[in-house]
MARKEDO-503560 format. One record per residue: x, y, z of N, C-alpha, C, O, CB in turn. Coordinates in steps of 0.2 Angstrom, whole numbers, plus 5000, padded with zeros to 4 digits. Glycine has a CB too. Layout:
N
XYZXYZXYZXYZXYZ
...
***
This chain:
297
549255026009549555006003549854936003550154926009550055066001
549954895998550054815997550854845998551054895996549854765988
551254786003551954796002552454775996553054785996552154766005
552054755992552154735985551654705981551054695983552654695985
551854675974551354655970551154565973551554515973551754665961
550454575976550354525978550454445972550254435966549554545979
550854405977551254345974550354265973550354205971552054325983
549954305976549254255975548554295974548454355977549054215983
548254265969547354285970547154215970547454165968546854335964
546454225974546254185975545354185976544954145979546754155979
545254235971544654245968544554275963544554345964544354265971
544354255957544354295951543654275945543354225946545054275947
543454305941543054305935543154315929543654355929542554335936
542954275924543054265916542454275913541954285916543354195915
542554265907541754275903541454195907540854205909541654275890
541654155907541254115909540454105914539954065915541754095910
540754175918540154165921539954265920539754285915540254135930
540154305925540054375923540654415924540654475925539654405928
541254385923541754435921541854445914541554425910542354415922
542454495911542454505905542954485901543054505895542254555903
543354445904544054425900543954355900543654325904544754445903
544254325894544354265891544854245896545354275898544654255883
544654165897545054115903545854125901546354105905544754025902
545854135897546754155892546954205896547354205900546854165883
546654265894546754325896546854345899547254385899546554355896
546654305906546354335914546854315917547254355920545554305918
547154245916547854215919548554255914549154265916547954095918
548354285909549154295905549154365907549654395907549254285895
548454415911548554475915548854455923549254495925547754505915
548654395927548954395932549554375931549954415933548654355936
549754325927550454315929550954375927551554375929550754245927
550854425921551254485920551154525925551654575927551054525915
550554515930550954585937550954555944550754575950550454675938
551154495941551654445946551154435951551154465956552354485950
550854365949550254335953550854265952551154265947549254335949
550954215956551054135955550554085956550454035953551554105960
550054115960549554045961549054085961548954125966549553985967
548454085956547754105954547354045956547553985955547754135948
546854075957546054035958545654055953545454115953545554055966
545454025947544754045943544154025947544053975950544753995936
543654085949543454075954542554105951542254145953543954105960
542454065945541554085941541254075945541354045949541154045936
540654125943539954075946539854035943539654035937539354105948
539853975948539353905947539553885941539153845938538653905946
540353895938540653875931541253875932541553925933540553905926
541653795931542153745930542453755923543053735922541853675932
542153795918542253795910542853815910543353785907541753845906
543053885914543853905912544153875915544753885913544153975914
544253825922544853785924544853755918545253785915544853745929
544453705916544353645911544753675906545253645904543553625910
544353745900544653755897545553755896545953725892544353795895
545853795901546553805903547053745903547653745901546653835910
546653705906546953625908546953605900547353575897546453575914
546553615897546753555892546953615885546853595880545853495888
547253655885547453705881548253705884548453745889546953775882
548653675879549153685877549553755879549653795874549053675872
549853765883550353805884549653895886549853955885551153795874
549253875887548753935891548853945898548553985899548153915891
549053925902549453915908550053945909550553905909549653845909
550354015909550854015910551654005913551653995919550854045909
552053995910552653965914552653995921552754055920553453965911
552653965927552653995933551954015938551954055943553054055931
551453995935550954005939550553965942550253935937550654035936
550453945945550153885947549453905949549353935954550553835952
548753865942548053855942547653825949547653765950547953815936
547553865953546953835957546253805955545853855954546653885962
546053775954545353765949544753775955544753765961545253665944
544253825951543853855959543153865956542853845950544153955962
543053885961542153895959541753945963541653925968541653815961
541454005963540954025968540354025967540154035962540854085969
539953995972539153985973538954035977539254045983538953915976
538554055975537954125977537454105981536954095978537554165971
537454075989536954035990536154065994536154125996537353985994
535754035994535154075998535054046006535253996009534454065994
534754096008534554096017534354036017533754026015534054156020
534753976021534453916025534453916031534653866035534653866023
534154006035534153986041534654006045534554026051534153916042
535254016042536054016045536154096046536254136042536753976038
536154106055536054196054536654246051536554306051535954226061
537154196048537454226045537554256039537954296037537754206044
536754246035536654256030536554336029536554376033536354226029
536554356021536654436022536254466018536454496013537354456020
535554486019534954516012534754426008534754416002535554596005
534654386015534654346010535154306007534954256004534454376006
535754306007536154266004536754246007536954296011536254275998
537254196007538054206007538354166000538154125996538454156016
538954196000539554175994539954115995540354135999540154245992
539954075995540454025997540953995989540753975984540053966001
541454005991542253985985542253925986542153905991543154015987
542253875981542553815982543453815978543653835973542053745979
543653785983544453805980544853715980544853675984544953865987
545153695974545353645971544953595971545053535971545853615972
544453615971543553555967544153515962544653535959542653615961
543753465961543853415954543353425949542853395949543853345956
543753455944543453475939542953405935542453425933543953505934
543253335935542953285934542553255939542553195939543353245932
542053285944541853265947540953275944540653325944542053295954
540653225942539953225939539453245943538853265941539653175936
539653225952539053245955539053325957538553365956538953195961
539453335958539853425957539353455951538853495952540853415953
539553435946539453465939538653485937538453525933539653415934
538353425941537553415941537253485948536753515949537153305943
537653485950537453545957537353615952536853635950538153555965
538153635951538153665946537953705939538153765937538353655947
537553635936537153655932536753685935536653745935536853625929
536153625939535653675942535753735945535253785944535453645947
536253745947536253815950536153875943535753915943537153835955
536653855936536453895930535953875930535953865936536853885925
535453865929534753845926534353905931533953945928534453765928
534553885938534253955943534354005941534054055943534353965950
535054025935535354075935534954105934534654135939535854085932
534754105925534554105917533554125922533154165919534853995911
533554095926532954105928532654165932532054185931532854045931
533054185934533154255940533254315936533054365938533754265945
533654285929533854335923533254355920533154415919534354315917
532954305919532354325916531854345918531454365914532254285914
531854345926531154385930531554435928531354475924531054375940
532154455930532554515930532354575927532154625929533054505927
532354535920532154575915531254615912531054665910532454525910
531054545915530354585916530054595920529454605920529854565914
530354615928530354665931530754745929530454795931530554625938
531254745925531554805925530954845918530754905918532354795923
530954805915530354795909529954825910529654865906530154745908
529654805917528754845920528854915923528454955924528254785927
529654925925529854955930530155025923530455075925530454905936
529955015920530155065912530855075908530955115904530155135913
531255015912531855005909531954945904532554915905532154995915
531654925898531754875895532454875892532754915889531254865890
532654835893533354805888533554735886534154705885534054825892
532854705884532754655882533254645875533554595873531954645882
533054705872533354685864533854675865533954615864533454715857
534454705868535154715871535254645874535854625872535254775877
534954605877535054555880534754465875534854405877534554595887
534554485872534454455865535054455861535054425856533954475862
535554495863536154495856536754465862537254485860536454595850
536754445866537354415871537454365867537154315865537054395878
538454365868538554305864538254255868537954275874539354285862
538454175864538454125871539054115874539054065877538254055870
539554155875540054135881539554175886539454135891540954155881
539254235886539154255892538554245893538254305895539454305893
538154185893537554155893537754095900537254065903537454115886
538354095901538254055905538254035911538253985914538554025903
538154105915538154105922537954165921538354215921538854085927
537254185920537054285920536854285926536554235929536254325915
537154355929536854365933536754455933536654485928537254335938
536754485938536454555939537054615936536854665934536254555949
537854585937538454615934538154605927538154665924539154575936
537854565923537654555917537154605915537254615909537354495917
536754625918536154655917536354735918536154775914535554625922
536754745923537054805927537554835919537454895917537554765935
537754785917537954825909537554835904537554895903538354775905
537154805901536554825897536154865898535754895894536254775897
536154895906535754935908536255005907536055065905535654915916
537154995908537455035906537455055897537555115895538055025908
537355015894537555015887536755035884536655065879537954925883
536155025888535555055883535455135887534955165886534754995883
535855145892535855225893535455225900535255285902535455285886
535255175904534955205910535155195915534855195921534355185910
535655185914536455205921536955225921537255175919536755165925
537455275921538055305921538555225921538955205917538155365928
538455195925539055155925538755095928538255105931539755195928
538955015930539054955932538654985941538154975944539954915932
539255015942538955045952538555075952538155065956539355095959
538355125946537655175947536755115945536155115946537755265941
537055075941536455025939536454975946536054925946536654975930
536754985951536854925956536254965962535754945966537854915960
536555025961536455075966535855095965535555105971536855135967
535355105960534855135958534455095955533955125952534955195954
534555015954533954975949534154905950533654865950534054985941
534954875951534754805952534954785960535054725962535254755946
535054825963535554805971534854795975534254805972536154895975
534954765980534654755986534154815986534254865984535154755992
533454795988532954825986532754865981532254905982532754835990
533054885975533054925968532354885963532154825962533954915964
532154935960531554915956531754835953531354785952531554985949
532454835951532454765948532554715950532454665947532754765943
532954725957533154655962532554595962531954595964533254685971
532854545960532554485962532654435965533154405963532454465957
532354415971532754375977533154315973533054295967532254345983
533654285977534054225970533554185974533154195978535054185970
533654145970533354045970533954005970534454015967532954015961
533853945975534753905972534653865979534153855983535653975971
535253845979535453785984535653835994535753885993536353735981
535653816001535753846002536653846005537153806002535253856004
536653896009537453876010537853816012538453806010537553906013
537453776017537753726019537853656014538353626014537453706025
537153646010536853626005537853635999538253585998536053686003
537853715998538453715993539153695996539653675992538453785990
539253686004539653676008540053616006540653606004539453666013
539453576007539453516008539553476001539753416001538953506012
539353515996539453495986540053495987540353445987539153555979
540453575988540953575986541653525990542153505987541053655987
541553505999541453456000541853385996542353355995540953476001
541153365995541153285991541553315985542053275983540253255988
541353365982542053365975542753375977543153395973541953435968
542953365984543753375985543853455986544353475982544153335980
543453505989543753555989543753585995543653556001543553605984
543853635995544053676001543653726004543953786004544553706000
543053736006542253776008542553856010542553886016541853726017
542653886005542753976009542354026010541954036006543154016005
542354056014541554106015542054166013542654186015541054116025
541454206008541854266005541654326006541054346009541854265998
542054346005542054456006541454456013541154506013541354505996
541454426017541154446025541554516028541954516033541254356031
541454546026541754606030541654606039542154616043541254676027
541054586039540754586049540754546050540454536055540254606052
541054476047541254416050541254396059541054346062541954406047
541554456062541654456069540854446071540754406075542054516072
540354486068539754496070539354436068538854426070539554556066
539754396065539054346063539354296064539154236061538654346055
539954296069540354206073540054186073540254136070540554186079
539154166077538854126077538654086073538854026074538554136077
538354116067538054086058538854056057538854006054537754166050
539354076059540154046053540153996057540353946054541054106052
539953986063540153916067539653866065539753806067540153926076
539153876063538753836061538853796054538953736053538153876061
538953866050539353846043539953806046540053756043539653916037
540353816050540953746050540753686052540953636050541553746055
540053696056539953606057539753586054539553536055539653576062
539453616045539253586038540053566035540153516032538753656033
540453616036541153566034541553656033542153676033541153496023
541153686033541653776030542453786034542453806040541053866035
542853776030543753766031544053836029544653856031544053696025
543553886026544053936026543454036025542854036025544653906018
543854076025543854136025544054186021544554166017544054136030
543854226020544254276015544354316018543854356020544054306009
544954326020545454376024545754446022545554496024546054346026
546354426016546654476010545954486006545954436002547354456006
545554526007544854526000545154596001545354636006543754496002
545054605990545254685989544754725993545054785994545354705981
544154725994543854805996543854806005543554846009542754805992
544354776007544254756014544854806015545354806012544454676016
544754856021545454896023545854856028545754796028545154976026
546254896031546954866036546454846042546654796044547654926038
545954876045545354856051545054806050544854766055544854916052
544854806044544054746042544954676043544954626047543454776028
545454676037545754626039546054596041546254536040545854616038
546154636047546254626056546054596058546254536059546054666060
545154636058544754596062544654536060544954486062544054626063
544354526055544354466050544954396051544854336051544454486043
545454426051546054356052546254366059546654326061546954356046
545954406063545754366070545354316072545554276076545554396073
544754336069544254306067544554206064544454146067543854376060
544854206059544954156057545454116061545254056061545154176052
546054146064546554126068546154116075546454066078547154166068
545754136078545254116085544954046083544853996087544554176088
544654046077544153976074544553926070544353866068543554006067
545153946069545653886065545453886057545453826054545353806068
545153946053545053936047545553976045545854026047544353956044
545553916036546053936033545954016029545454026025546253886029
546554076030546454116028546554136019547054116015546954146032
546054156016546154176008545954246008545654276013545654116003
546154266000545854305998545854325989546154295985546054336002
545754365988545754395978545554455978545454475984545254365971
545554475973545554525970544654515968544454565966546154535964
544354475968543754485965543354515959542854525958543654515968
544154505955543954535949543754505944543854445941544254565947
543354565941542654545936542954585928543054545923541754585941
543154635927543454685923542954755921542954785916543854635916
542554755926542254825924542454895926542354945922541554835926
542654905930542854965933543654975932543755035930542854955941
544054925932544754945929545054865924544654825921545354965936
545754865924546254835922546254765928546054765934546954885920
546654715924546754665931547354715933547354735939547054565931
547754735930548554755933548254805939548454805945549354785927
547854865936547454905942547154875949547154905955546754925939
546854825947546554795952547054765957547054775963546054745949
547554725953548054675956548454725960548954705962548554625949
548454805960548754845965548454865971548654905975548954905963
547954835970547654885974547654815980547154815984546754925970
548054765981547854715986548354675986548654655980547154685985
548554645993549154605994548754525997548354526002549754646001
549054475993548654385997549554405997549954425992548054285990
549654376005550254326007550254276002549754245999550154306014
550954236002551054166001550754126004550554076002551454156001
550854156011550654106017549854086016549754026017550654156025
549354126013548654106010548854036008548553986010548354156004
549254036002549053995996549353936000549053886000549454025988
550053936004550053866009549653856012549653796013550353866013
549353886014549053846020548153816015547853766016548953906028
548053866009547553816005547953746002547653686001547253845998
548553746002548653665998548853626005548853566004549453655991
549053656013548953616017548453606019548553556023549153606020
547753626019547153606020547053576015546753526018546753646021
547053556009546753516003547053456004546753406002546853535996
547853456007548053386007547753346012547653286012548853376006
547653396017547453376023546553366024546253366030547653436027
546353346017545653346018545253296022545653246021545453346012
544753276026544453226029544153196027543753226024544153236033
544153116026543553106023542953116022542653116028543453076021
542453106015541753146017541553066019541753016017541253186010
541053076024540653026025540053016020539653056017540353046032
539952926018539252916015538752946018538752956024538952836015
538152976014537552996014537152926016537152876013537353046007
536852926023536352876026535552886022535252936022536352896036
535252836019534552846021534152866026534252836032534252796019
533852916025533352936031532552906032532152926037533253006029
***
């Protein structure tokens, strides 16, 4: 059990990419059950930092905005990878950074593209829910992914809920799974990198198991870990911030939340980020190295 109401997250989702709460929402739910320093943490979307920042008193008094990002990356090789992919956080990227931004599109472009095999693989597989997927506003157009689909699949009746459409049609080898496309991990490392942020490898539960692949990801620039991650028990975050403290990476973590299964204030119980997390991200960020020019080859 958390010793209290965790004073940090530092992984979260908005409609902006596949969560379901408005960038307003999601911080005016953390800071009522007493979060101080949140990470907006989309896929491959900067939209809800950006929006928050330039919105007038959306920030509430007392909380202090990490501007974040997660990239869903694919297997380049690195044996750390997992069915094919790793997650990596970027944490206080610069939201004005254009070369950043151009990465990031592309990665949405691959999104939108995977969605759409998606669909006409589930399609051939006797699950259409194309029409359903045709009435999506455009906020949540903008980073689809399988959480996207995983609803539609709940709402046209051919899964009990978000985990049973994961479990039985879009998860790791299920009629609908489609391998991603995208950049790979060192590739996104090293993006998040040049935009001034802070390289985190996420939700690795067996991290100890795949020391190898994570040392590799540090000599691409990888500075941190997810330690306090909510589905992680008292053993996994043991091992793990041993794991981190033997390697010198900075410890993080969130709640991971998206809003399908419960409430943030639900979620925000179920998991404790030290303060100490959230220091030691702003002494790593101040402490950043510089990036080296890219040489012609």
């Amino acid at each position: 059990m958390p010793p209290g109401p965790s004073p940090v997250d530092l992984h979260t989702h908005t409609l902006r990419s596949d969560g379901l709460l408005e960038p307003a929402e999601l911080v005016a739910a953390a800071a009522s059950a007493g979060v101080r320093t949140l990470a907006v943490t989309d896929h491959d979307n900067l939209a809800a930092p950006r929006e928050l920042r330039a919105t007038p008193g959306a920030i509430p008094a007392g909380l202090e905005l990490i501007p974040g990002v997660e990239i869903n990356t694919v297997d380049d090789g690195v044996p750390a990878s997992w069915h094919g992919e790793l997650h990596v956080v970027g944490l206080g990227v610069d939201l004005d950074d254009d070369a950043f931004e151009a990465v990031l599109a592309a990665q949405r472009e691959r999104r939108r593209e995977r969605y759409e095999r998606t669909l006409r693989q589930l399609r051939r597989a006797g699950y259409p829910i194309d029409d359903l997927a045709e009435r999506l506003p455009p906020d949540e157009r903008n980073a689809l992914g399988r959480p996207t689909v995983a609803r539609l699949l709940v709402e046209k009746g051919f899964a009990a809920s978000v985990d049973d459409a994961f479990a039985r049609l879009v998860g790791w080898g299920m009629p609908g799974y489609v391998p991603r496309v995208g950049i790979g991990a060192r590739e996104a490392i090293a993006a998040i990198r040049a935009a001034g942020g802070l390289a985190v490898l996420a939700h690795t539960a067996d991290a100890a198991e795949r020391e190898g692949g994570i040392r590799i990801l540090m000599m691409a620039g990888l500075r941190g870990i997810e330690v306090h991650y909510r589905r992680f028990d008292a053993e996994t975050v043991a091992s793990v911030g041993k794991l981190a403290a033997r390697l010198g990476l900075v410890p993080t973590g969130g709640t991971d939340y998206h809003g399908d299964r419960e409430t943030y204030a639900e979620a925000h119980a179920d998991i404790w980020v030290p303060a100490s997390d959230a220091e030691a991200v702003h002494a790593a960020l101040e402490d950043r190295p510089p990036v080296e020019p890219q040489t012609a080859r």
